[in-house]
Residue, then its C-alpha position, 0 to 999 in steps of 0.5 A: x522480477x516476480x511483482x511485490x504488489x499488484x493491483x487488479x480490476x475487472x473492465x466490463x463491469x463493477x468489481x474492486x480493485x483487489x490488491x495483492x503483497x507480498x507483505x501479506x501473502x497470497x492467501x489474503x488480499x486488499x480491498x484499493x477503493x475500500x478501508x476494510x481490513x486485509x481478508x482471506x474470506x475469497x480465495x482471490x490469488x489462488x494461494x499461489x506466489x507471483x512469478x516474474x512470468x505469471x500470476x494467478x487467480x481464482x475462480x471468483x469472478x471478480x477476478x476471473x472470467x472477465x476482462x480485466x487490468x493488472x498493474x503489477x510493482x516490485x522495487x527498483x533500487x533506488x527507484x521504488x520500493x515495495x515492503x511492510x512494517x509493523x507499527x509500535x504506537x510510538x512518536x517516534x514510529x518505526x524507520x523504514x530504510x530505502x536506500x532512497x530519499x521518497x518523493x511519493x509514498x502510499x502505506x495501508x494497514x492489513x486492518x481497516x484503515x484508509x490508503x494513505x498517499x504523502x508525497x514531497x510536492x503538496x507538504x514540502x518539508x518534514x513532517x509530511x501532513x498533506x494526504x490523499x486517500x486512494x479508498x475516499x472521493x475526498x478533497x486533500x486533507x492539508x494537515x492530516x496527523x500521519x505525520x512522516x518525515x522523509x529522510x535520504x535513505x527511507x521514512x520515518x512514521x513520527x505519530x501515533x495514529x492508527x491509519x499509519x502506527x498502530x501497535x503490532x499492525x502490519x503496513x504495506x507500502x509502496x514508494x518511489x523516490x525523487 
């Protein structure tokens, strides 16, 4: 299957992890180690959709030209899932089905936002509030406001704080289940 989301990064020099999804697009990119907002300023995946046999990428030497480490992830049903949603700045967020119950999930919004991870092992009942940031050095913030609940069939984002439900913000995520 042709990858949903990929995570890039030179290995012989400092560089970003540069993210591609399909939520997204491939004229624009996320930025893993930082909270800026989704950007087409470099053209980074050669305007060109993975394939189940290749992806490319430009010229720019961030992603090209040196030696470099790719983790590409497309859902498995009921293993993992990989989409976007698009936020209503409502208590009751957006319910986001798949077809599994998740034990892990990482979201990002497309606008300046952090990478958060909640998962079912550090907040064990619902709401889930215990967060890691992918993007910051920080320790866990044991009741961070993103408040999701994690349901047998999907999550429901049950706040209204910008990191996870602003209004009409897209959102990728990914996720796997228990």
């Amino acid at each position: 299957s042709a990858p949903e989301l990929i995570i890039q990064k030179r290995t012989q020099a400092t560089a970003n992890w540069f993210v591609y999804s399909s939520g997204i697009g491939n004229t624009k990119y996320l930025v893993l180690d930082a909270n800026i907002a989704s950007s087409s300023a470099v053209n980074i995946w050669n305007n060109t959709d993975p394939t189940d046999k290749v992806f490319t990428v430009s010229a720019q030497p961030d992603v090209n030209g040196y030696a470099s480490i790719a983790y590409c992830f497309h859902s498995i049903p009921g293993y993992s899932k990989i989409g976007f949603y698009v936020g209503n700045l409502n208590s009751t967020g957006p319910t986001v089905y798949t077809g599994f119950k998740p034990a892990w999930l990482m979201i990002k919004s497309t606008g300046a936002d952090n990478w958060i991870i909640l998962d079912n092992k550090r907040s064990t009942s619902n709401p889930r509030q215990a967060a890691l940031f992918a993007n910051l050095t920080d320790a866990e913030w044991p009741t961070y406001g993103a408040n999701v609940n994690f349901l047998d069939t999907g999550f429901q984002i049950v706040n209204t704080d910008g990191v996870t439900n602003a209004l009409g913000v897209t959102y990728i995520y990914m996720t796997f289940s228990e």
